[in-house]
C-alpha positions in Angstrom: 131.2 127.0 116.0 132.7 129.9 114.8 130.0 130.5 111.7 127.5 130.1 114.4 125.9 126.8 113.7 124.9 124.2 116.4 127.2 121.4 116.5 127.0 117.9 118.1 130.0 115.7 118.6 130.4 111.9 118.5 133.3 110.3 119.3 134.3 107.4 121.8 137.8 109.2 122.9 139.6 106.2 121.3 142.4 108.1 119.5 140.7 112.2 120.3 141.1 113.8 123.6 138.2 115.5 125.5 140.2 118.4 126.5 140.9 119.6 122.3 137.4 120.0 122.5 137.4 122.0 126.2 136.6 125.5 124.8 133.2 124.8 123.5 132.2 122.4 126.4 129.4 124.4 128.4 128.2 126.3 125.1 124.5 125.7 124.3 125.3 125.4 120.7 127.9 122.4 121.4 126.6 118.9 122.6 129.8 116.3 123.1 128.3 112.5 123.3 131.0 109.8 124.1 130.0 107.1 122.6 130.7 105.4 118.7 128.3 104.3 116.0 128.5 100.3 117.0 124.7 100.9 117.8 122.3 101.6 114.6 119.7 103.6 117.2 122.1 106.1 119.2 123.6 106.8 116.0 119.8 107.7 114.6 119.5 109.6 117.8 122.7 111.8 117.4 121.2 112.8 113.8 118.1 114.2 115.2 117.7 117.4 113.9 121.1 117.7 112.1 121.1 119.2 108.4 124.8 117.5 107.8 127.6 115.0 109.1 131.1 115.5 108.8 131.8 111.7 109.0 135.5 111.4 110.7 135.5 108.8 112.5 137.9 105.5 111.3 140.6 103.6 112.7 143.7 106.0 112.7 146.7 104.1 111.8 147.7 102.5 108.9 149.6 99.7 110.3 147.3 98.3 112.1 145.5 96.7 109.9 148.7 94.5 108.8 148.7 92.8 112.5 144.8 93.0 112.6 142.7 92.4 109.8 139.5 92.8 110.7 140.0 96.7 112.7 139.5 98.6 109.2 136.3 96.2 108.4 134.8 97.3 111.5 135.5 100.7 112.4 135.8 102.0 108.9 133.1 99.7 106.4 130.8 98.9 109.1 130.7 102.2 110.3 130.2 104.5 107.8 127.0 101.1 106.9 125.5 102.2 110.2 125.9 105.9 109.2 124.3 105.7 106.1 121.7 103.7 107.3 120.7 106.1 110.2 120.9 108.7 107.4 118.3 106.8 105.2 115.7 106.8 107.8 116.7 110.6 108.8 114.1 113.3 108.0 116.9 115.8 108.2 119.9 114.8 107.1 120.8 114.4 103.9 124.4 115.6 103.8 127.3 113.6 104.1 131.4 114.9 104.1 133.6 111.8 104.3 137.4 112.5 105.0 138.8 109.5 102.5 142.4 109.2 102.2 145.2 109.3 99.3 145.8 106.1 100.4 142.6 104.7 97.9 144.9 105.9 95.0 148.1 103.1 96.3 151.2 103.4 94.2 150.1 105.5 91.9 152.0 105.9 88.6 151.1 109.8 87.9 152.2 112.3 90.5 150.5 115.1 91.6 147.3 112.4 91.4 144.4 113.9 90.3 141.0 112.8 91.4 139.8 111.1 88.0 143.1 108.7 88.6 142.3 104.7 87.8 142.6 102.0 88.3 142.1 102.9 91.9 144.6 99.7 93.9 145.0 100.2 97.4 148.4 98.5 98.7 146.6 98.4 102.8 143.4 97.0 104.3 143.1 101.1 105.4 143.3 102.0 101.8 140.9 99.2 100.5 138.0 100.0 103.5 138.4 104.0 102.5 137.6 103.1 98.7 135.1 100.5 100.2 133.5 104.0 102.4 133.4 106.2 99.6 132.0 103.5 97.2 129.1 102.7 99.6 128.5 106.8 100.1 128.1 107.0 96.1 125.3 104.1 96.1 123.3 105.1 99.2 123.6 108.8 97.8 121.8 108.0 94.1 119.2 105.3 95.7 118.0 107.4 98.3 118.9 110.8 97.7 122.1 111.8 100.2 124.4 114.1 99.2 127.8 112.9 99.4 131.5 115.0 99.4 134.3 112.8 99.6 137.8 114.5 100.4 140.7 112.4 99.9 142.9 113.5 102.3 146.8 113.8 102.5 148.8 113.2 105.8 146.8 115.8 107.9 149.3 117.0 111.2 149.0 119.2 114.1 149.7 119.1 117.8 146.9 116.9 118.6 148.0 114.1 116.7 148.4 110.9 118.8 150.1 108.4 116.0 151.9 108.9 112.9 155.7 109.8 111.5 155.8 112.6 113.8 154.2 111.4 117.2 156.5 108.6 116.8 159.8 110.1 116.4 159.4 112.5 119.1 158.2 109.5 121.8 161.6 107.5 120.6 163.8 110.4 121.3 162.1 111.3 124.4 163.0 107.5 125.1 166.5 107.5 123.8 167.7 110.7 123.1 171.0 109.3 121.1 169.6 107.1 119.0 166.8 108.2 116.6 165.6 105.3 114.4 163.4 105.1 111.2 161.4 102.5 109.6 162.2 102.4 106.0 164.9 103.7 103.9 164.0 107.9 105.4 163.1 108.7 101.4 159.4 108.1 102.2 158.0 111.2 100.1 154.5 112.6 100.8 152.4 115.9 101.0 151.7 116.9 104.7 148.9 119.2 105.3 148.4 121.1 109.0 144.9 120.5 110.8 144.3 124.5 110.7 144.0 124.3 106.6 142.5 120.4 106.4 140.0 121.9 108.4 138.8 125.2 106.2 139.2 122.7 103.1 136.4 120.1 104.5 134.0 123.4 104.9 135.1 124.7 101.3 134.4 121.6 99.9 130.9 121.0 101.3 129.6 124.5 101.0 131.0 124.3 96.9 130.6 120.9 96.1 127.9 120.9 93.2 127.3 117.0 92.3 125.3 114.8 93.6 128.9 112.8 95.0 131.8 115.1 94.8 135.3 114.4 95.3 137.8 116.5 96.1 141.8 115.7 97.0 142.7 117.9 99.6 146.7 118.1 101.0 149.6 120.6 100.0 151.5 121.8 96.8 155.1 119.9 97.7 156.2 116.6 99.9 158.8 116.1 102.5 161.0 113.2 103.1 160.8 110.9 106.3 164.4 112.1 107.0 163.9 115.5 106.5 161.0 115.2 109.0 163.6 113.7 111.2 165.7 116.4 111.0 163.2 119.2 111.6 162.0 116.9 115.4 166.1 116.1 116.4 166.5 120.0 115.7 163.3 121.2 117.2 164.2 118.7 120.6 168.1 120.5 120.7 169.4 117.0 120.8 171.5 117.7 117.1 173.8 114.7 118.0 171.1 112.3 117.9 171.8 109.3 115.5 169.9 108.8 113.2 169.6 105.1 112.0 167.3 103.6 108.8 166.2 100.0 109.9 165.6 99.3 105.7 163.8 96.0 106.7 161.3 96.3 103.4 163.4 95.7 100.1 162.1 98.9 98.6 162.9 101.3 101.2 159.1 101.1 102.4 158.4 101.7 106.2 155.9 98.8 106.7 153.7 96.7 104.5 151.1 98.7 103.2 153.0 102.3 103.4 152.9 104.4 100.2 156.3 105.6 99.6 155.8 108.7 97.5 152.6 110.6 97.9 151.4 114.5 96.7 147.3 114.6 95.1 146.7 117.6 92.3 144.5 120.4 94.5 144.0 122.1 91.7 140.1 121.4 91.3 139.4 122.3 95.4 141.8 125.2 94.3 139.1 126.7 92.1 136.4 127.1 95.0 139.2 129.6 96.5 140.9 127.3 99.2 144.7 127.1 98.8 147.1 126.0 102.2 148.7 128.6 104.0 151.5 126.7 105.0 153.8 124.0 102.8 154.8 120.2 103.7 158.0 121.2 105.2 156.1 124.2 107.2 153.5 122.4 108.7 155.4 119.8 109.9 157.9 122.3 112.0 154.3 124.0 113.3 153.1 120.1 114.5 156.6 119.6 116.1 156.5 122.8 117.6 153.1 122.4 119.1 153.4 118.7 120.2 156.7 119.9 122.4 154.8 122.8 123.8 152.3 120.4 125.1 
């Protein structure tokens, strides 16, 4: 909205609230339409016109797709299908931006992963229907001439979130403010990047990307621990006498099935179009816990 473009918005309010979007409700250049992509025609409809999709939506939380198998299938595969589709028979729209995840790269055995790493094995269902998304994007792209930029995102923060390491650890202690537990062993290590500079990354990448599919990892220079993280929200809440207890129920230290334990992606090719984050792992993190307790 800012660089003065017309902007429609798709989303069924499943995991996004309405009122993050409140300050562009009313403007002629901003259409909101609550609905989701299940349906092949409204999704055709909501491309009328459009030049390029920023293609967000997915099921938001890893676990899930331990307990239910079939949530990643649907709302990740299936929907980018649908998406593609709609885009095949669009006049306009040609341009796709996928938000992928580092989670496509699984354990990987070189750290900071670049984006020419293989064999690409996702450990999670999330993981598998990501690669699955961007595979699909690359085919549909050379048959029928899309362009595609896939960004392989890190774990992306900021008061808005409703799930994740640091939603979750603030709802227990505003449950039980003694007691502060943590899935795994706390030495969970990953790159955290806050919403502000995921968001100026995505509109680097698609206004630099030169291929016909271009992929770009985008996250922060370092990693933080899931203890640190603890830390920072018992500190941040004033309740410093908290206990903090590991529940170690995975024999490597892992926080569920399916959870990478050590994460950071090489940014050095997005790097080169000029975008670099303005705040570190440990940085945005305080900034999300800040924000979510201001709420």
């Amino acid at each position: 909205m800012n660089r003065g473009c017309e902007i429609v918005v798709l989303d069924n309010l499943s995991a996004g609230r309405l009122e993050n979007l409140e300050q562009w409700i009313g403007n002629n250049r901003f259409t909101f339409l609550k609905m989701d992509m299940l349906n092949l025609d409204t999704t055709k409809t909501a491309l009328e016109d459009c030049d390029i999709v920023f293609h967000l939506a997915a099921n938001p939380d890893v676990r899930i797709g331990v307990s239910d198998t079939k949530i990643d299938f649907e709302q990740n595969i299936s929907n980018t299908y649908r998406l593609l589709e709609a885009m095949r028979n669009s006049k306009s729209c040609r341009n796709i931006v996928f938000t992928s995840s580092s989670t496509i790269y699984g354990d990987a055995n070189i750290v900071p992963t670049p984006e020419c790493y293989g064999p690409l094995k996702p450990i999670s269902l999330y993981g598998a229907s990501k690669l699955a998304s961007e595979a699909m994007i690359s085919g549909y792209s050379h048959l029928f001439g899309i362009r595609g930029v896939i960004c392989r995102l890190a774990n992306i923060v900021g008061p808005g979130s409703t799930h994740g390491v640091i939603y979750d650890l603030i709802d227990k202690l505003r449950r039980n403010s003694k007691v502060l537990q943590i899935l795994g062993d706390g030495s969970q290590n990953k790159s955290y990047l806050y919403v502000d500079d995921c968001t100026e990354a995505i509109l680097t990448s698609a206004e630099g990307a030169q291929d016909q599919v271009e992929i770009f990892n985008v996250g922060s220079n370092d990693t933080i621990d899931v203890l640190a993280i603890a830390e920072i929200v018992v500190g941040e809440m004033n309740l410093k006498g908290a206990e903090i207890r590991l529940t170690r129920k995975i024999a490597d230290g892992r926080g569920w099935k399916g959870d990478v334990k050590r994460m950071l992606l090489d940014i050095s090719k997005i790097n080169k179009l000029g975008w670099r984050p303005k705040w570190n792992s440990r940085q945005a993190v305080r900034r999300t816990v800040k924000g979510m307790l201001d709420q």
